[in-house]
C-alpha positions as CSV (number, residue, x, y, z in Angstrom):
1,X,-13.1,-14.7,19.0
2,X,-12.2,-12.5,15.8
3,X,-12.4,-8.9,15.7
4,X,-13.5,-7.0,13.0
5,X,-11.3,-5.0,11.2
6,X,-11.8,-1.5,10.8
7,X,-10.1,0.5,7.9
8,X,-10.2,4.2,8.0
9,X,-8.2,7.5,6.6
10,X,-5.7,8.6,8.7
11,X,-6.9,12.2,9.5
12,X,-4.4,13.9,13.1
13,X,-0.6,13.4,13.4
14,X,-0.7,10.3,16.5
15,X,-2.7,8.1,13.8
16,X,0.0,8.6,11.3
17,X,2.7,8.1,14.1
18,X,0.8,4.8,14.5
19,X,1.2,4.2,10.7
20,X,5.1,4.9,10.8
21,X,5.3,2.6,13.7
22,X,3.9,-0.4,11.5
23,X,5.8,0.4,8.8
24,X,9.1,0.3,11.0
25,X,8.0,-2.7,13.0
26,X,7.4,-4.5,9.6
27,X,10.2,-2.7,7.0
28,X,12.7,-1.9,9.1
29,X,12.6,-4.7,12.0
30,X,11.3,-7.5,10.6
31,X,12.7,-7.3,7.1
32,X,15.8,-5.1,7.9
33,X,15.0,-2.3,5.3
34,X,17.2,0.9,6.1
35,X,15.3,4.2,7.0
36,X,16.7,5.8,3.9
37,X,14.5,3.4,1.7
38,X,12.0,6.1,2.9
39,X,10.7,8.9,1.1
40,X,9.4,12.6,1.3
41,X,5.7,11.8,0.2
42,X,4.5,10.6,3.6
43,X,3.0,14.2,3.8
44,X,1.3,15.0,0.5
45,X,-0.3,10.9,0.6
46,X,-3.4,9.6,1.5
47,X,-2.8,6.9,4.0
48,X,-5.2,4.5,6.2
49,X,-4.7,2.9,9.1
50,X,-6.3,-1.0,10.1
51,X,-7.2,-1.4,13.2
52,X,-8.7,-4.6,15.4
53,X,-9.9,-3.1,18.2
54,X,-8.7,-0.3,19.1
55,X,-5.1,-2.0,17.9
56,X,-3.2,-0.3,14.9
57,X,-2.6,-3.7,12.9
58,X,-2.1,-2.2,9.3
59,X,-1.4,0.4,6.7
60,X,-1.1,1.8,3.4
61,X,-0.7,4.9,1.4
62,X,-1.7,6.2,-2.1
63,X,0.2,8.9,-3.7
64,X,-1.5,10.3,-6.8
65,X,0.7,11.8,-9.2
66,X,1.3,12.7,-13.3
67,X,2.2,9.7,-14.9
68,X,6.2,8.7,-14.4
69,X,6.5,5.6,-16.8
70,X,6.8,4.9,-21.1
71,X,3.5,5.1,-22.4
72,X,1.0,6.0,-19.7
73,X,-0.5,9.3,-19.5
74,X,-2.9,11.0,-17.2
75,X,-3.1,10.8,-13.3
76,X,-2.2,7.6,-11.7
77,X,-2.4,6.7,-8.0
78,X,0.4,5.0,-6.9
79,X,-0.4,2.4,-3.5
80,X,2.6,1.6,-1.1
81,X,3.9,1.3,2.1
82,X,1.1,-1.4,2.9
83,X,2.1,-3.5,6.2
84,X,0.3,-5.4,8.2
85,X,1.8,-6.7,11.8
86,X,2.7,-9.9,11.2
87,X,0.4,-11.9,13.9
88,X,-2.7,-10.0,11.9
89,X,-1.5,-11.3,8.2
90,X,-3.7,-14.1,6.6
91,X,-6.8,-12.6,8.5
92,X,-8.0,-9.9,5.4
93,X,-6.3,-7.1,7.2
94,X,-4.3,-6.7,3.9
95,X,-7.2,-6.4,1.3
96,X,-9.1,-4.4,3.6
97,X,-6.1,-2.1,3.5
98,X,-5.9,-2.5,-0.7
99,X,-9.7,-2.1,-1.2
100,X,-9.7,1.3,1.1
101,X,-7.1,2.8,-1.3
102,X,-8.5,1.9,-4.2
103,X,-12.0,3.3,-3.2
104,X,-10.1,6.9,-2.2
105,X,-7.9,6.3,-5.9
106,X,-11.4,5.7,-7.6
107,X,-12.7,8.5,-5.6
108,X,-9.6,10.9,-7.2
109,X,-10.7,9.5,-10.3
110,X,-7.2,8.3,-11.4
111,X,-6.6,6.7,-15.0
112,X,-5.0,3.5,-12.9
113,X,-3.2,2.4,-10.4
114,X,0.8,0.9,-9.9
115,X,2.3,-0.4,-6.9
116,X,5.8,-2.1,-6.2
117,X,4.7,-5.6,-4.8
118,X,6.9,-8.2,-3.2
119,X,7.4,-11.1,-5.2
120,X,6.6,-13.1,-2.8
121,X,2.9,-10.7,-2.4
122,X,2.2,-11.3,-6.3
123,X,-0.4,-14.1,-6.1
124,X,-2.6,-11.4,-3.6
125,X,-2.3,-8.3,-6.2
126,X,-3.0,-10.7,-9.0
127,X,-6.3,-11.3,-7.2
128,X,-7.1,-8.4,-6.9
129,X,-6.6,-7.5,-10.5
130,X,-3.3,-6.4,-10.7
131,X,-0.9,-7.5,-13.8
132,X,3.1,-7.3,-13.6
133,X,4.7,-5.2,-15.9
134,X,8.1,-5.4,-16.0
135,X,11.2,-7.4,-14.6
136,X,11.9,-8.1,-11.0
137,X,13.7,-5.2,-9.2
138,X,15.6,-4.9,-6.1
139,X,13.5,-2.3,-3.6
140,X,15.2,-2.1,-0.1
141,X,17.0,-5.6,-0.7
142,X,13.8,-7.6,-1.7
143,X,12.9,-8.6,-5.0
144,X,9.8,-6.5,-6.1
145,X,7.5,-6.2,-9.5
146,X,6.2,-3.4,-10.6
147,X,1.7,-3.9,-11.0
148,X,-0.6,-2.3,-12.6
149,X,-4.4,-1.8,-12.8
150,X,-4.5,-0.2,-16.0
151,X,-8.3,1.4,-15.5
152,X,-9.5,3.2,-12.6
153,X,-13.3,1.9,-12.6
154,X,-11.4,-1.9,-12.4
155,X,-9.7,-0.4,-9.2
């Protein structure tokens, strides 16, 4: 039997203690990240949690910040830090996850939205509307694109 998957902001200290532990299991065990590829916005972001259950399976974050790149202007959310346990990928867990931030970026009424995506994640944010922009990068010793949704109501 499949579970639904729930999505919702991550609101007291355990849930985002939950959240860190996906990320680690996922960044740091499985694809042998180093905890300094971390950063200090964990605390001014917006993250949810997935859950199955009452399992922790996923998470993400959006950061919403003045606009850091040529030619953009404006407020921009920027979505990261989405993992999903791998025995829960290729079930929706992750575009549950995407679709939750973009609601709260929507909701902050950002001018777009950028991400650092996997190469090997490109075809899902391409789905989902999202255009590279940019040459492939090394992020944590993976080869990443920067994407873009260029308009908030098309988040």
């Amino acid at each position: 039997m499949r579970w639904p998957i729930a999505v919702e902001r991550v609101e007291h200290e355990r849930e985002l203690t939950l959240a860190l532990a996906i990320r680690e299991a996922v960044f740091i065990v499985e694809q042998q990240m180093t905890e300094d590829d971390e950063d200090a916005f964990d605390r001014v972001a917006f993250h949810v949690l997935a859950r199955e259950r009452e399992r922790a399976v996923g998470t993400g974050r959006l950061v919403v910040m003045e606009a850091l790149f040529g030619g953009a202007t404006g407020r921009w959310g920027r979505i990261g830090r989405m993992a999903v346990l791998r025995e829960h990928r290729g079930k929706g867990v992750g575009g549950r996850i995407l679709a939750a931030l973009e609601e709260e970026a929507r909701r902050r009424e950002v001018e777009g939205i950028l991400l650092h995506a996997e190469v090997s994640a490109r075809g899902f944010y391409e789905r989902a509307g999202y255009e590279a922009a940019g040459a492939v990068f090394d992020e944590g010793g993976l080869p990443c694109l920067e994407m873009r949704k260029l308009s908030a109501s098309g988040a």
